[in-house]
BADOBA-284949 format. One record per residue (C-alpha): residue number from 1; x, y, z. Coordinates in nm, 4 decimals. Example, Ala and Ser with C-alpha at 12.3 -4.5 7.8 and 13.67 -1.06 7.14 Angstrom:
<pos = 1, x = 1.2300, y = -0.4500, z = 0.7800> .
<pos = 2, x = 1.3670, y = -0.1060, z = 0.7140> .
END
This chain:
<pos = 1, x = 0.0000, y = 0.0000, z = 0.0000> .
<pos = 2, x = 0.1162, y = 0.3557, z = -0.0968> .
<pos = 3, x = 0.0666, y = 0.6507, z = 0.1404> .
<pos = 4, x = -0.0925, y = 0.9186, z = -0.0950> .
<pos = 5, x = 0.0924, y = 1.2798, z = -0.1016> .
<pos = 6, x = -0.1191, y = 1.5469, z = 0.1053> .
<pos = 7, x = -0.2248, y = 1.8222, z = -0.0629> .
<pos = 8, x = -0.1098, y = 2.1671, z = 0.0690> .
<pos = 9, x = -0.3861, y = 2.4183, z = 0.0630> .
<pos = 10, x = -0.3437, y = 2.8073, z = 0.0706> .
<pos = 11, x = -0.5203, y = 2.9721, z = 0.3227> .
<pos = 12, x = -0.5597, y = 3.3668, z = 0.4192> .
<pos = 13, x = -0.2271, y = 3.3123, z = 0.6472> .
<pos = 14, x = -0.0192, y = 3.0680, z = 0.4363> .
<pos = 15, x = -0.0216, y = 2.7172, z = 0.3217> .
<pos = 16, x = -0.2078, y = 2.3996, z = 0.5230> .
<pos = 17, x = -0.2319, y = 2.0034, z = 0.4616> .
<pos = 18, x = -0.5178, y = 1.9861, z = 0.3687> .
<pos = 19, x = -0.5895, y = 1.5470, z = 0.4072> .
<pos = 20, x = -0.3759, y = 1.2657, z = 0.5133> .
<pos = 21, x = -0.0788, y = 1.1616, z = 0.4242> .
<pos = 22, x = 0.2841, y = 1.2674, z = 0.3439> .
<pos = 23, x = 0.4165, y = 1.6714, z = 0.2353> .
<pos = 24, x = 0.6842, y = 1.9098, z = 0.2367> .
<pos = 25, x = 0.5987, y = 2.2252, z = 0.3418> .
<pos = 26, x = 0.8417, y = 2.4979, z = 0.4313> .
<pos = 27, x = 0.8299, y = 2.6676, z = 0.7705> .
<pos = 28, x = 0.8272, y = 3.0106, z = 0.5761> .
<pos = 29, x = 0.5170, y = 2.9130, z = 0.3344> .
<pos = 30, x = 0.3014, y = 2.7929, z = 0.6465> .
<pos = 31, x = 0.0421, y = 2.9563, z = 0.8530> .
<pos = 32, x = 0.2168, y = 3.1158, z = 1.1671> .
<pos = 33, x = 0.0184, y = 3.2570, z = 1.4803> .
<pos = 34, x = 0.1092, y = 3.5690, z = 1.6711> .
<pos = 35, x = 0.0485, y = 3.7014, z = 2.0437> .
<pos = 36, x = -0.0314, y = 3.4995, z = 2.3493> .
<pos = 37, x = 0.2789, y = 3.3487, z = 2.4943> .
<pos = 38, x = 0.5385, y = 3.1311, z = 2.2323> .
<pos = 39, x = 0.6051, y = 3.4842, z = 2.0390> .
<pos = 40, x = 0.5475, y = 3.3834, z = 1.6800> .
<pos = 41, x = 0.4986, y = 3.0036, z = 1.5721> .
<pos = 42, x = 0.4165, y = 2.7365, z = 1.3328> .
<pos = 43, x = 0.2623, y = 2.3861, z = 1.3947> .
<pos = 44, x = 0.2258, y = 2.2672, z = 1.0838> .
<pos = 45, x = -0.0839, y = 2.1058, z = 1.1130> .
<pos = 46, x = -0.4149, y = 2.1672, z = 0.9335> .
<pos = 47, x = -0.7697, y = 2.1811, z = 1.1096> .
<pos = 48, x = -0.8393, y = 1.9138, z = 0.8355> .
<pos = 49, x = -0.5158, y = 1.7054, z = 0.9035> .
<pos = 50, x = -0.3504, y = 1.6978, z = 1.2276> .
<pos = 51, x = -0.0145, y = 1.5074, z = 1.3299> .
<pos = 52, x = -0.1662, y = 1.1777, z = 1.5798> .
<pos = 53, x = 0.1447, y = 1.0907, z = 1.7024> .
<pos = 54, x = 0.3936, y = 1.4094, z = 1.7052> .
<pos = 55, x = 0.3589, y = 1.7462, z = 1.7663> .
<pos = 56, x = 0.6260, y = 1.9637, z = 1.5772> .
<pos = 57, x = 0.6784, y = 2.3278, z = 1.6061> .
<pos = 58, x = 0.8901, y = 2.6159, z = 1.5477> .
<pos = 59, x = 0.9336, y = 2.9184, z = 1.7555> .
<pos = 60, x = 1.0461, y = 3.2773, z = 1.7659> .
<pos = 61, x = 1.0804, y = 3.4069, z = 2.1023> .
<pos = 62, x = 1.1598, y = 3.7718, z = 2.1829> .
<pos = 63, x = 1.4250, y = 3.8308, z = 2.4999> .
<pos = 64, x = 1.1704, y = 3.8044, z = 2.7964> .
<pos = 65, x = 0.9098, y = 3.6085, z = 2.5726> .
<pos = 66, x = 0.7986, y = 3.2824, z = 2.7652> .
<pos = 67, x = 0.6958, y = 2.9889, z = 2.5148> .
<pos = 68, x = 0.4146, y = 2.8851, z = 2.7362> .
<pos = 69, x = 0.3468, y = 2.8981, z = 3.0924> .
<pos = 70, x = 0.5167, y = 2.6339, z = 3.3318> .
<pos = 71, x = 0.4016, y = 2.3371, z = 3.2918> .
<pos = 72, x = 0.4115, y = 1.9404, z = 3.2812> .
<pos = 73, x = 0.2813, y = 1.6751, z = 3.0391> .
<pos = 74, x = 0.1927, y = 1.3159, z = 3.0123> .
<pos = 75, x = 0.4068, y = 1.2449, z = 2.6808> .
<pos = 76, x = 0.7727, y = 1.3354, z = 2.6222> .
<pos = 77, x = 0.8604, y = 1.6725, z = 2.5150> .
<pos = 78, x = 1.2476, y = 1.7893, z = 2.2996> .
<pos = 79, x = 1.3355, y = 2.1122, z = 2.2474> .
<pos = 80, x = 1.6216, y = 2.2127, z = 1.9826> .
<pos = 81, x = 1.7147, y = 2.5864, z = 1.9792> .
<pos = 82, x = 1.8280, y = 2.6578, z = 1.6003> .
<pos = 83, x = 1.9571, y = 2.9541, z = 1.6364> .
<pos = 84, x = 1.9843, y = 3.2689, z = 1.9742> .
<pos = 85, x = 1.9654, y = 3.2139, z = 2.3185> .
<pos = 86, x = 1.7076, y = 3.1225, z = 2.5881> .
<pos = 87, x = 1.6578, y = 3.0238, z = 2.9728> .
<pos = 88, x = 1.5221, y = 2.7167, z = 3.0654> .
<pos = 89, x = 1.3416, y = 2.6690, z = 3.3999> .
<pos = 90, x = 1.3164, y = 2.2822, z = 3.4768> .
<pos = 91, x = 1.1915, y = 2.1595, z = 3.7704> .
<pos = 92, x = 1.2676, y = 2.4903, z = 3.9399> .
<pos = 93, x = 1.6457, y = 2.5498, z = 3.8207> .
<pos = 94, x = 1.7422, y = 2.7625, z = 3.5327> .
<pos = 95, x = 1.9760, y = 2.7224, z = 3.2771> .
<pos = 96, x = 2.1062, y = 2.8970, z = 2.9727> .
<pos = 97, x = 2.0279, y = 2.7757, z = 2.6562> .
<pos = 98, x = 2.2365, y = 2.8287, z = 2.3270> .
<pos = 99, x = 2.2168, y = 2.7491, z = 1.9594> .
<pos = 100, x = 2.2077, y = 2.3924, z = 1.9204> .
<pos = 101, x = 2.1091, y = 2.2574, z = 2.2895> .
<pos = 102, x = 1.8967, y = 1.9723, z = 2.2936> .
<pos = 103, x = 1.6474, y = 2.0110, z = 2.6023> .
<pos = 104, x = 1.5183, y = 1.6852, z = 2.6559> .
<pos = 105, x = 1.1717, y = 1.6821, z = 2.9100> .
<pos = 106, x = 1.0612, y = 1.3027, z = 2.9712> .
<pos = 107, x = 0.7079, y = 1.2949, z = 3.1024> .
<pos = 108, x = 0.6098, y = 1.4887, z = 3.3842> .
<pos = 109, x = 0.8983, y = 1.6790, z = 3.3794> .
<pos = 110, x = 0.7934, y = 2.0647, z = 3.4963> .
<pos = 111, x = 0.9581, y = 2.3165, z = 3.2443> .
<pos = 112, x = 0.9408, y = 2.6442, z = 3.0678> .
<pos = 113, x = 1.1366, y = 2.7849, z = 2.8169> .
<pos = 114, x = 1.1839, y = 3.1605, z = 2.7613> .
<pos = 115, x = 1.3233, y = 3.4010, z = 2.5172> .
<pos = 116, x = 1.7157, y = 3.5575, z = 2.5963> .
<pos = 117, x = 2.0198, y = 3.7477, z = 2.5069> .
<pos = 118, x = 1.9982, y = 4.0569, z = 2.2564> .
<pos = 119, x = 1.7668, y = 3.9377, z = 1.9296> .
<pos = 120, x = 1.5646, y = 3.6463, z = 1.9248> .
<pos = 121, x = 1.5444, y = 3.2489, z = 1.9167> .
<pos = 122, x = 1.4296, y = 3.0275, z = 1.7327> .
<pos = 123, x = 1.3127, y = 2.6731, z = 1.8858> .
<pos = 124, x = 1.2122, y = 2.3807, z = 1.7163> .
<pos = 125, x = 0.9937, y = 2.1669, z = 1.9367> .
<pos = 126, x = 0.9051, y = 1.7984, z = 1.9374> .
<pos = 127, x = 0.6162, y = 1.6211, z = 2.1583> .
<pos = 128, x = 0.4747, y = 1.2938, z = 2.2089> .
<pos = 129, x = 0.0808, y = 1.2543, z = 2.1311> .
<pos = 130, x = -0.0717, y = 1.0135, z = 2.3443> .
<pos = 131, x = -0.4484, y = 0.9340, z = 2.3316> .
<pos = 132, x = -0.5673, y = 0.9463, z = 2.6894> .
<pos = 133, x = -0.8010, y = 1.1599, z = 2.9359> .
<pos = 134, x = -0.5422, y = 1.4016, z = 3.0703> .
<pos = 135, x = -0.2425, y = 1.5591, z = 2.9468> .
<pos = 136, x = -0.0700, y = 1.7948, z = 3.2016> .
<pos = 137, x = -0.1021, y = 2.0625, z = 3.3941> .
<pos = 138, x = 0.0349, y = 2.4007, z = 3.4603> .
<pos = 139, x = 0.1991, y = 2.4478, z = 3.7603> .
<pos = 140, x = 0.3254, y = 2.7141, z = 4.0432> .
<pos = 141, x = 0.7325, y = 2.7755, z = 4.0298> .
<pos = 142, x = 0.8775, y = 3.0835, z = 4.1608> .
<pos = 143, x = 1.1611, y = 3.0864, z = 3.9089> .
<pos = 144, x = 0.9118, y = 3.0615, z = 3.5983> .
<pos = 145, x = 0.7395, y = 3.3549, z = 3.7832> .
<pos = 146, x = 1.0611, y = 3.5452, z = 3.7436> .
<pos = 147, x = 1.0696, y = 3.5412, z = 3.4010> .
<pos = 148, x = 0.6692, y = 3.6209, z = 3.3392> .
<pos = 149, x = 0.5866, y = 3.2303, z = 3.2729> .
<pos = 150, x = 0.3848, y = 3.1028, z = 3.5708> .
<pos = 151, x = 0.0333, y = 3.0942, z = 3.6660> .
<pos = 152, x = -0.0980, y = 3.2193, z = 3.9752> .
<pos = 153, x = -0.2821, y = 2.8777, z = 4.0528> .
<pos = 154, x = -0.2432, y = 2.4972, z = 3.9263> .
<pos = 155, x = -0.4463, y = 2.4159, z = 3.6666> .
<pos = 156, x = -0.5524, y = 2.1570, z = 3.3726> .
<pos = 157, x = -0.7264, y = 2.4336, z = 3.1753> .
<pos = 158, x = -0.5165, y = 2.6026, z = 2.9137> .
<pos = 159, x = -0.7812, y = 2.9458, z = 2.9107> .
<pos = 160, x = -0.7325, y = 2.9651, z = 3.2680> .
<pos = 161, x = -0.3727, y = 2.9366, z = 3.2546> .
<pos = 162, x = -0.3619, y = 3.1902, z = 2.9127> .
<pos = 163, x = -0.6327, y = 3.4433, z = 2.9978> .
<pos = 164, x = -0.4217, y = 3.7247, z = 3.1155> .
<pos = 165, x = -0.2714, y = 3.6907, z = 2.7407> .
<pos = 166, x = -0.3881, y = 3.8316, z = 2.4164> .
<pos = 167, x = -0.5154, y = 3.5397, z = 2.1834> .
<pos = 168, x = -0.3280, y = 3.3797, z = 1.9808> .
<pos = 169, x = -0.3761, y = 3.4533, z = 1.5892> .
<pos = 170, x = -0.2774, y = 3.3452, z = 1.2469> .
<pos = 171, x = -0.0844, y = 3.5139, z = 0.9967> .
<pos = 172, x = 0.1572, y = 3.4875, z = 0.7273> .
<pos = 173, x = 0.5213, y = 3.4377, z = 0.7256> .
<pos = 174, x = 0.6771, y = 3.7777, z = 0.7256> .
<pos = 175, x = 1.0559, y = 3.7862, z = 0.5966> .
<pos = 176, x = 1.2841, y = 3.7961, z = 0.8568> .
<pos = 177, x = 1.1753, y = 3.6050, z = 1.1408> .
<pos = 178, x = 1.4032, y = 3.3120, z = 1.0685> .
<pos = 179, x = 1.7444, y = 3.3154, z = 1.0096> .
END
């Protein structure tokens, strides 16, 4: 059995998959979201064709900019920064990040990442998708607070943990963003 090519769509905000199977589509020709936390990203994925078993990702994060609030998840989680620097708070301790760490986050493992240094980052991340009831939860640290990225109470529910943050939003790809 062959695994049929996906077709890539173009939407208002850049190209989708549009059905199942395989595609090539370029980080800079897909639909990108701005505001909330994670600065400007990319997923990928179509509302018409999702990933089941990964979740992939790339990131632009201002100095300052946390990726998401503190958290932990069910499934394994890798982060590879391409290109700038970051801080990483993991189970409470930070740590500087570079071009070409590897942060590795088995399950459960509390973390946060967050924008550094003079320009911004890029960060390609990697997760597990496993079917199941729960998936995480966002957490209390008082290092993540430090750096903007913590919620004021634990919870499951990503509005709750979000609301004090603009929406996220699609757009295009504007030149620039990656290096």
């Amino acid at each position: 059995m062959n695994v049929p090519e996906a077709p890539l769509e173009r939407m208002e905000h850049g190209l989708l998959p549009a059905g199942e199977g395989w595609f090539v589509l370029n980080a800079k020709d897909a639909r990108w979201h701005i505001e909330g936390t994670g600065g400007r990203l990319t997923f990928f994925e179509g509302d018409r064709a999702g990933f089941e078993q990964v979740g992939i990702n790339v990131s632009v994060l201002e100095p300052g900019r946390p990726m998401a609030m503190y958290h932990w998840e069910d499934a394994q989680e890798d982060f590879l920064v391409l290109s700038g620097e970051a801080v990483l708070v993991v189970e409470g301790e930070e740590r500087k990040l570079r071009a070409w760490d590897l942060v590795h986050c088995p399950p459960r493992t509390k973390h946060v990442i967050v924008g550094a240094g003079s320009g911004p980052c890029v960060i390609l991340a990697v997760g597990s998708r496993r079917p199941g009831e729960g998936w995480g939860a966002y957490t209390v640290d008082e290092t993540a607070a430090r750096h903007d990225a913590s919620v004021a109470e634990e919870t499951t529910d990503p509005s709750v943990a979000y609301a004090r943050f603009r929406p996220r939003r699609a757009t295009a790809y504007e030149e620039g963003w990656l290096p």
